[in-house]
C-alpha positions in Angstrom: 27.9 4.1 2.5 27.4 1.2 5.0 24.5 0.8 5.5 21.8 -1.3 8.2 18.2 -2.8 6.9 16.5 -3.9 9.7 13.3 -5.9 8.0 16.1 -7.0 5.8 13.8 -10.5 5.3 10.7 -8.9 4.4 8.9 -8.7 1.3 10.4 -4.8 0.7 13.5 -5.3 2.9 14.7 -7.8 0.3 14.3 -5.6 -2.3 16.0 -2.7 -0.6 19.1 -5.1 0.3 19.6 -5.8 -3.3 18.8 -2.9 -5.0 21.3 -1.0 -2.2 24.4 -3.4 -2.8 23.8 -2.6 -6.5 24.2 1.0 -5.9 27.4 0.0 -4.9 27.0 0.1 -1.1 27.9 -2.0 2.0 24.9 -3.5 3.3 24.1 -5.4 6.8 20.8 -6.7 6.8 19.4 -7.4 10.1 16.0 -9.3 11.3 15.1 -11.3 14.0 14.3 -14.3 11.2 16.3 -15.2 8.2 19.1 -17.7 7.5 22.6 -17.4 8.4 24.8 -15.5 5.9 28.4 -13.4 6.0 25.7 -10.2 5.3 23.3 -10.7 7.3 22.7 -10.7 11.9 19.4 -12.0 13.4 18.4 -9.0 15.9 15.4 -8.8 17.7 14.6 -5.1 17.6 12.0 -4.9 20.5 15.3 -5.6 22.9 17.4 -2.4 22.7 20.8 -4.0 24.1 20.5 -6.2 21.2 19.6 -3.2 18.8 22.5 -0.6 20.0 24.6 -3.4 20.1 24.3 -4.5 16.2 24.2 -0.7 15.7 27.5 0.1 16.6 28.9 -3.0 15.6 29.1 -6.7 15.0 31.8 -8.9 14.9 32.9 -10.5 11.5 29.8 -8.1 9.6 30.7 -4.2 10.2 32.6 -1.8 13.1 30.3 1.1 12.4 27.6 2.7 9.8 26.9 5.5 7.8 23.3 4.8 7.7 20.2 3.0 9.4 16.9 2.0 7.0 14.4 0.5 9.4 11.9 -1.6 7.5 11.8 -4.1 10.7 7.6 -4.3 12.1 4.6 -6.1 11.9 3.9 -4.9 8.3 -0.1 -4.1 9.0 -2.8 -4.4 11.4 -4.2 -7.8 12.2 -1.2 -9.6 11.7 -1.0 -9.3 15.8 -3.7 -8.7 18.4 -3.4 -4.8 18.2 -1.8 -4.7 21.7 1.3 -6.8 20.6 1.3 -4.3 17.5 1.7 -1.3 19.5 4.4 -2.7 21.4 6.4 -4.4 19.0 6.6 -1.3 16.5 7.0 1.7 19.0 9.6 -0.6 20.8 11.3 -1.6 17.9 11.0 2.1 16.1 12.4 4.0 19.1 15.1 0.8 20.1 16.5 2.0 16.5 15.9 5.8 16.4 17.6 6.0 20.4 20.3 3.7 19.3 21.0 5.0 16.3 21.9 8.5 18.0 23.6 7.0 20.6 26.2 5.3 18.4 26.5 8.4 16.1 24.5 7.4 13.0 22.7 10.1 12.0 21.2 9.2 8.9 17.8 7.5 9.3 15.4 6.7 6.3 12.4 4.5 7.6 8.9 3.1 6.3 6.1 4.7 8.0 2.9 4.3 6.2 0.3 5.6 3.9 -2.2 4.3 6.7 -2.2 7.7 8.3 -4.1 9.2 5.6 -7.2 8.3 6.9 -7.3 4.2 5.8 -9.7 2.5 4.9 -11.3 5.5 4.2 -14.8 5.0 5.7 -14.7 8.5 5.5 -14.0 10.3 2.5 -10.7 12.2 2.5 -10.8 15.6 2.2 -9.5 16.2 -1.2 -8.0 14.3 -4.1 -4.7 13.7 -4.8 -4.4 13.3 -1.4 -0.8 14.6 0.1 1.4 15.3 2.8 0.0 18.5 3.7 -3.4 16.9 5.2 -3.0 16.0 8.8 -2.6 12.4 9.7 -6.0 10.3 10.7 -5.0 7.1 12.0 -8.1 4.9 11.7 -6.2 1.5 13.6 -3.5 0.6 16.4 -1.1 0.0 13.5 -1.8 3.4 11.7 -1.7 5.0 15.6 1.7 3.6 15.8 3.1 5.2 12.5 1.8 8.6 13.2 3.6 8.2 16.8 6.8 7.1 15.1 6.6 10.5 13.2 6.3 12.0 16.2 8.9 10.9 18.1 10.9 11.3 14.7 10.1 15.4 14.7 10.9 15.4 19.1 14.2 14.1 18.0 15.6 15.9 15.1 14.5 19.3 17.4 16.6 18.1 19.6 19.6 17.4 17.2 19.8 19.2 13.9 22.7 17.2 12.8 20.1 14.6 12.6 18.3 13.8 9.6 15.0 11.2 9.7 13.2 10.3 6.4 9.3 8.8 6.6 8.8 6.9 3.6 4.5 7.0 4.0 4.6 3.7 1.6 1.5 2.4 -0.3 0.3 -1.5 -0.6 3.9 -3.0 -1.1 3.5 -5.4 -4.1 6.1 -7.7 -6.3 5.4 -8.9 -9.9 4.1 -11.9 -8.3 0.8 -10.2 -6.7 0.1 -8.5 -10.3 -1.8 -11.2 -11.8 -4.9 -10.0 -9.5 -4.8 -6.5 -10.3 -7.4 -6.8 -13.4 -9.7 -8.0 -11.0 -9.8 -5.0 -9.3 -11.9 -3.3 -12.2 -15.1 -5.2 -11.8 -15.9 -3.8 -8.2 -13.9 -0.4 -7.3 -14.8 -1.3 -3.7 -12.0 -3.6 -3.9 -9.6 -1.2 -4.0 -11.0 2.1 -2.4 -9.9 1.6 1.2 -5.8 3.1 -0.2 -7.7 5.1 -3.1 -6.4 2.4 -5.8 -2.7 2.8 -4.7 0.5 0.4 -4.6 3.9 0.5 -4.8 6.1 -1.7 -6.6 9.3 -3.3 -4.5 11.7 -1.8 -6.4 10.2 1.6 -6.8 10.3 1.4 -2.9 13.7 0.8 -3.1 14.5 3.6 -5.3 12.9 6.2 -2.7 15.0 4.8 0.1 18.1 5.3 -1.8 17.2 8.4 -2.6 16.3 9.7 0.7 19.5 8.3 1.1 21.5 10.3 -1.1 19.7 13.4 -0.2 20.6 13.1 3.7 18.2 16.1 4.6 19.1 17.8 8.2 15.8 17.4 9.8 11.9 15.3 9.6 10.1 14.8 6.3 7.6 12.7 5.5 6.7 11.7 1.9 4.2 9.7 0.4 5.8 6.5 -2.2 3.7 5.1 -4.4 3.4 3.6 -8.0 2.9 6.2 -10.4 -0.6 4.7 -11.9 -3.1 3.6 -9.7 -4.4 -0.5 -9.4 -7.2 -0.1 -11.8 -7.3 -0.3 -15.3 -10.0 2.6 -16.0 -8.8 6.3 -15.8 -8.4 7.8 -12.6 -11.2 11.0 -13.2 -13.5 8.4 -13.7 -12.8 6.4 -10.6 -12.9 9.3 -8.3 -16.2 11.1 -10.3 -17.8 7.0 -9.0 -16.0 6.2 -5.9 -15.4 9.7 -4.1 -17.8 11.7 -5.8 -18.3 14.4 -2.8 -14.4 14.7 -2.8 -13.3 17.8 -4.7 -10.1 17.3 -7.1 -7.3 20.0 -6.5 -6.5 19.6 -9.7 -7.3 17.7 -13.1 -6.5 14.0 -12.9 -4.7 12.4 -16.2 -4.9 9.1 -17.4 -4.4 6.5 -15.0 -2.3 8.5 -12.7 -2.6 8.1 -8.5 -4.4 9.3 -6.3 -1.8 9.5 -4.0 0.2 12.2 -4.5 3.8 11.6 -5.2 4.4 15.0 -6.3 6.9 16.1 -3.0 8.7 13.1 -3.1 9.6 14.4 -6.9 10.5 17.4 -6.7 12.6 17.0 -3.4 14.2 13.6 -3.3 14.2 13.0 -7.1 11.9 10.0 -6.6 11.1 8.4 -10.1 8.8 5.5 -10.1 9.6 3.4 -13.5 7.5 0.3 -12.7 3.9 -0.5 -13.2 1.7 -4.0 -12.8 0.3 -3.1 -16.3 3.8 -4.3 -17.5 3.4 -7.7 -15.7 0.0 -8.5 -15.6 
């Protein structure tokens, strides 16, 4: 396929770049920073002539796409104040979702956020693992902006059923290098209760993007993409018995497994998590 990052700079947009060109696709990567390169276009997405422009085509990189993975936003709350984080990722998100189907692209696969699940979880969620089936609490402008990207995501596809949209609901995004502070976490589970101990590793990330790639499915889903063990080092029973011990378990937890259930991204994209900061740290 040929294939547009936006975010293509960014800490998972590197690693979705690279693991895509391995797979053996043609890969733009677009961002409004980054240095100059014969695969790569700065575009600022929160201007939609320069979006639907790169979208349908850019001299010397590509004359049209099979695909569109938009990674391209202010990555969490507090980065901006939380007005400029509104604005820059709803302008950016529809800017790529409205050119996208104006140039005919009509495969989308994007990161929306495991920040709809209620994060940082002042208040307990309502059952362990935690999946897609509970509704979306936003708890902060960023989170507000990801649950209205999945809206505008289902208003769209309703419209078009040629269309397919993917939201990858991603956990903390984390590279071998941030793995040397993960033992840490053990010696105050506070640490790491606001995502319920979760994180996924880049290039597990990039794995569910290709996949949701692959699996081009007419219509919005949203899946949660996380590691496949928590960030702590006891077993995951324990950890909710102490940390969320109101919350009732759906079902047994084993070993060190998450709490964020991956289980639909499974057993409909094929997702497959191999990595794990127990291997690094």
């Amino acid at each position: 396929m040929r294939i547009a990052v936006t975010g293509a700079t960014g800490k998972l947009g590197r690693a979705v770049v690279s693991y895509l060109r391995e797979a053996g696709h043609t890969v733009i990567g677009l961002d409004v920073v980054g240095e100059r390169g014969p695969g790569f276009t700065r575009v600022d997405f929160t201007d939609y002539g320069q979006t639907v422009d790169a979208l349908s085509s850019i001299d010397d990189r590509h004359s049209g796409l099979d695909a569109v993975v938009h990674l391209a936003a202010a990555p969490a709350g507090g980065i901006l104040p939380d007005s400029q984080t509104f604005h820059n990722n709803m302008s950016a998100t529809f800017n790529v979702f409205q050119a996208a189907r104006r140039v005919g692209i009509r495969t989308i696969v994007y990161a929306s956020s495991e920040t709809l699940l209620g994060i940082p979880f002042e208040t307990d969620p309502p059952y362990l693992p935690l999946d897609e089936e509970y509704d979306s609490r936003p708890e902060s402008m960023y989170a507000v902006t990801k649950h209205l990207e999945e809206e505008l995501a289902r208003k769209l596809v309703r419209w078009d059923d040629t269309l397919s949209i993917t939201a990858l609901r991603f956990s903390n995004v984390m590279d071998v290098a941030d793995y040397a502070a993960f033992p840490a976490f053990d010696a105050d589970p506070a640490l790491r209760r606001w995502n319920i101990f979760g994180y996924i590793d880049t290039r597990d990330g990039a794995q569910a993007v290709l996949r949701a790639l692959e699996a081009n499915l007419p219509g919005f889903a949203a899946y949660i993409i996380a590691a496949a063990d928590t960030a702590m080092v006891r077993d995951s029973a324990g950890l909710a018995a102490e940390v969320f011990p109101e919350v009732p378990l759906t079902r047994e937890l084993s070993g060190r497994e998450t709490m964020l259930s991956i289980d639909k991204a499974r057993r409909v994209l094929g997702y497959d998590p191999k990595h794990s900061w127990r291997d690094h740290a």
